[in-house]
N, C-alpha and C positions, 0 to 999 in steps of 0.2 A: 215260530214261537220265539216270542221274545226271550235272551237270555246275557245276562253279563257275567264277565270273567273277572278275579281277583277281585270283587267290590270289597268297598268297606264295611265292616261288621256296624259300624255306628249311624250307616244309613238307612239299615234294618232293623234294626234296634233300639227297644226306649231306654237302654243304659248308655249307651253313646261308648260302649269303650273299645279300646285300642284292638284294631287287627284286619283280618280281611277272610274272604269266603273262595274258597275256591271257585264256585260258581252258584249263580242263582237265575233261576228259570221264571217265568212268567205266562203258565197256562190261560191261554185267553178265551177256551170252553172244555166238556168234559172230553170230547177227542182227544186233545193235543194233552189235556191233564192223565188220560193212559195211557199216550205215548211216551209221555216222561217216566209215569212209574214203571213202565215197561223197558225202558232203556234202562232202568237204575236196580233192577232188579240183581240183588248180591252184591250191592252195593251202598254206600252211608251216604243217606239222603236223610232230611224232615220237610214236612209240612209246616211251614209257618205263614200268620199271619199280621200283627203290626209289630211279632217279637215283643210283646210288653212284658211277656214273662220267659224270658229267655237269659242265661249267660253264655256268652257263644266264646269259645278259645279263639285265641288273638289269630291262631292259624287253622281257621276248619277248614278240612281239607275233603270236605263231602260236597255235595250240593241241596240248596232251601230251592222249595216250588212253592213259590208266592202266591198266594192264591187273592191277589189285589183285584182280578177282573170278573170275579166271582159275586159283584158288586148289586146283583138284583135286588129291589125291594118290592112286595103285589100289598097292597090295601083289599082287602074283602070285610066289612063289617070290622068285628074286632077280630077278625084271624088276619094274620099277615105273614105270609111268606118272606123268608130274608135268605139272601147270597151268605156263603161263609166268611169272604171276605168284605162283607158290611160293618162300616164301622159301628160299636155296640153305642157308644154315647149319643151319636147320630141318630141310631134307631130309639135311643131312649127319647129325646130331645122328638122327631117326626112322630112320633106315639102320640106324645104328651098335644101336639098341634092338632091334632084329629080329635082329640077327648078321650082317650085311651090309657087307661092307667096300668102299671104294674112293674114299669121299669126305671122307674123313681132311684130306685137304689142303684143305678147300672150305669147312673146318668156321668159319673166320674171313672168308670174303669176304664182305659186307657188301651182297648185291645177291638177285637173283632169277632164278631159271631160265631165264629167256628171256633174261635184261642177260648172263646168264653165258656160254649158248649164242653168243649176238649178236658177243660181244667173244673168245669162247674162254677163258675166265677161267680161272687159275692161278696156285698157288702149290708151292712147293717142289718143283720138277721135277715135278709132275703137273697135267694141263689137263682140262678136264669134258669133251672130246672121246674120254677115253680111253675113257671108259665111259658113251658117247651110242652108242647105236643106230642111232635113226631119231630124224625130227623132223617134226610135221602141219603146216605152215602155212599161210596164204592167200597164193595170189601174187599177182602185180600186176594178174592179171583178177578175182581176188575170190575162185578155185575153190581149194576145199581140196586139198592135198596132199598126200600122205606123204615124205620125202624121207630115202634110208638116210645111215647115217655118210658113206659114200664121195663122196656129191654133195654135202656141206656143205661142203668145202673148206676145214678147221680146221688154219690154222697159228699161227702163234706172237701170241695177240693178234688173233686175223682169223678171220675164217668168211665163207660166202656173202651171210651176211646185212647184211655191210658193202658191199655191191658190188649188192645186188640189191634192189626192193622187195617185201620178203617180209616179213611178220609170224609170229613163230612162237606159235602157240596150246598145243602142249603136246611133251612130249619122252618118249622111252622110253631106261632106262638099265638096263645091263647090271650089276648087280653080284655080288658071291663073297663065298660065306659063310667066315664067321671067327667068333672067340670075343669075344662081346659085351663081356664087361670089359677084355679086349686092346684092341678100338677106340676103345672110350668113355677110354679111360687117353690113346690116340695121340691122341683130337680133345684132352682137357685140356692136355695138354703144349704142342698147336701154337698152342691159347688163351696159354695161360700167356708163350708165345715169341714173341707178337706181341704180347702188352700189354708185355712187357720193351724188344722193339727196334722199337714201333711205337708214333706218338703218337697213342692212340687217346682221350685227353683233350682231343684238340680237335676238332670237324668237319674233316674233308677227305673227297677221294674216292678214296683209296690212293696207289699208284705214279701221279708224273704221267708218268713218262717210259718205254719199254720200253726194255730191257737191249738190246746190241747185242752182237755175237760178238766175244767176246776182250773186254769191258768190261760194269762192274755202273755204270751213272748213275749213282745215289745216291754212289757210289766217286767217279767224277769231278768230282761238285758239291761233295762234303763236301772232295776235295783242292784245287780251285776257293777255299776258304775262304768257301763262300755259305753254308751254314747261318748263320741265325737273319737271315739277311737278310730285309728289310719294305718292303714297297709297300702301303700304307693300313695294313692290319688282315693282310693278307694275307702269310705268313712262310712260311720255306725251316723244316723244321722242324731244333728242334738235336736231335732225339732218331734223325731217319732222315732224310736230305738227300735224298731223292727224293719226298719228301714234303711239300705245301704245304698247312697247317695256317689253318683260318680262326680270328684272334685275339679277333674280338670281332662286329666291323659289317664283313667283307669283303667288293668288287663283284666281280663277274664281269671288270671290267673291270684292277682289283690283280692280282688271278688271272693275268690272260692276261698282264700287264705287266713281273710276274715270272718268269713261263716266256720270255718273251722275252729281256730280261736272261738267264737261265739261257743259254738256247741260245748266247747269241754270244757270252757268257764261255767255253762250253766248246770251240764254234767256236775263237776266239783260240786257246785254250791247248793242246789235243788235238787239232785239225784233225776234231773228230767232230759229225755233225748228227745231234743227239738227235730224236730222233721223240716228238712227245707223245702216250702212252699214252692221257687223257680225251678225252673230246669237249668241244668247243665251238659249242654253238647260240647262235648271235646272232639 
């Protein structure tokens, strides 16, 4: 099994910031992937995939099972089976080339099939649960799975898999056929509308914060006056206020310092406790 020692947090990571990993493994099938949870048992470990939605401390002092070779894609009609560790924008974009619609909106998130399923990831009023199936995991005794849509429990930002130790190994998704230059135009367009109102010239790991009913964050920070606001390296961005932007050399710890600040400015001012959207492994 592949595995390095001391790497840097910024090569696993779409915030690029400062520090390093005690170690990080690389399962290259489901064998060698229950050897590792098996070795790490009673011990700080996660599951990660491109880190798009991660703040990782400048010293984790646990070990990440990368799940990069987990890379399967199967075409059957409009069902396709996908690896956890498949890129999601990839599989939007190969969709879209067959005449297969539905992951239009998916075609900009920055992460991988399983971080997607994991987190329920979306955009533009639509969530990868829309057009998730079923999903094969290992659960917490080691034993493979099947598990349909109905028992993933996918609500807004949340799945089972926030709440459960399950690892997802691969996913089956439903999709409907459409006209291939119709879709391939809708993923351009929704590229195009997230490099305009998204800073995607710096590292970050997207929304830090999830929307709340009857309010858009990003709305409340940007009227808060925090954009372009800096803790080390670490910035509110001035291009989308729900966004924290790594400037140069930001820690984990900037990071966390300024969602804090955030929340109890909006606390103060809106009487609203913002929930942060990314994780946080210390």
């Amino acid at each position: 099994m592949e595995k390095i020692n001391n790497a840097l947090v910024k090569d696993y990571t779409t915030y690029k910031l400062d520090g390093y990993i005690k170690e990080i493994v690389f399962p290259l099938n489901i064998e060698e992937l229950k050897e590792a949870l098996e070795s790490l048992k009673g011990k700080k470990y996660k599951i990660i995939g491109n880190g798009s939605n991660l703040i990782l401390s400048e010293s984790y002092d646990g070990t990440l099972i990368n799940l990069k070779h987990f890379n399967n894609i199967e075409f059957n009609g409009n069902m396709v089976k996908v690896g956890a560790g498949y890129s999601l924008p990839k599989f939007a974009i190969e969709s879209a080339n067959k005449g297969l619609s539905g992951l239009v909106f998916a075609s900009g998130i920055p992460g991988t099939i399983g971080g997607a399923i994991y987190m329920n990831a979306g955009a533009y009023g639509k969530e990868i649960s829309d057009v998730l199936r079923s999903v094969t995991i290992l659960d917490d005794e080691l034993n493979i799975r099947v598990l349909n849509k109905e028992e993933l429990s996918s609500s807004y930002r949340d799945s089972i898999f926030k709440h459960k130790n399950y690892v997802c190994l691969e996913a089956l998704f439903e999709l409907e056929y459409d006209d291939k230059d119709k879709i391939l135009k809708e993923i351009k367009s929704i590229i195009e509308t997230r490099k305009q109102k998204q800073p995607l010239e710096y590292p970050s790991a997207g929304s830090v914060f999830k929307n709340g009913e009857g309010y858009s964050a990003g709305r409340l920070i940007e009227k808060a006056g925090l954009k372009g606001m800096r803790v080390g390296d670490a910035e509110v961005s001035l291009k989308h206020a729900n966004f924290i932007v790594n400037r140069g050399s930001a820690k984990a710890s900037d990071v966390i310092k300024l969602i804090d600040i955030i929340k109890k400015k909006i606390k103060e001012e809106d009487n609203i406790d913002l929930i942060t959207e990314q994780e946080i492994l210390k």
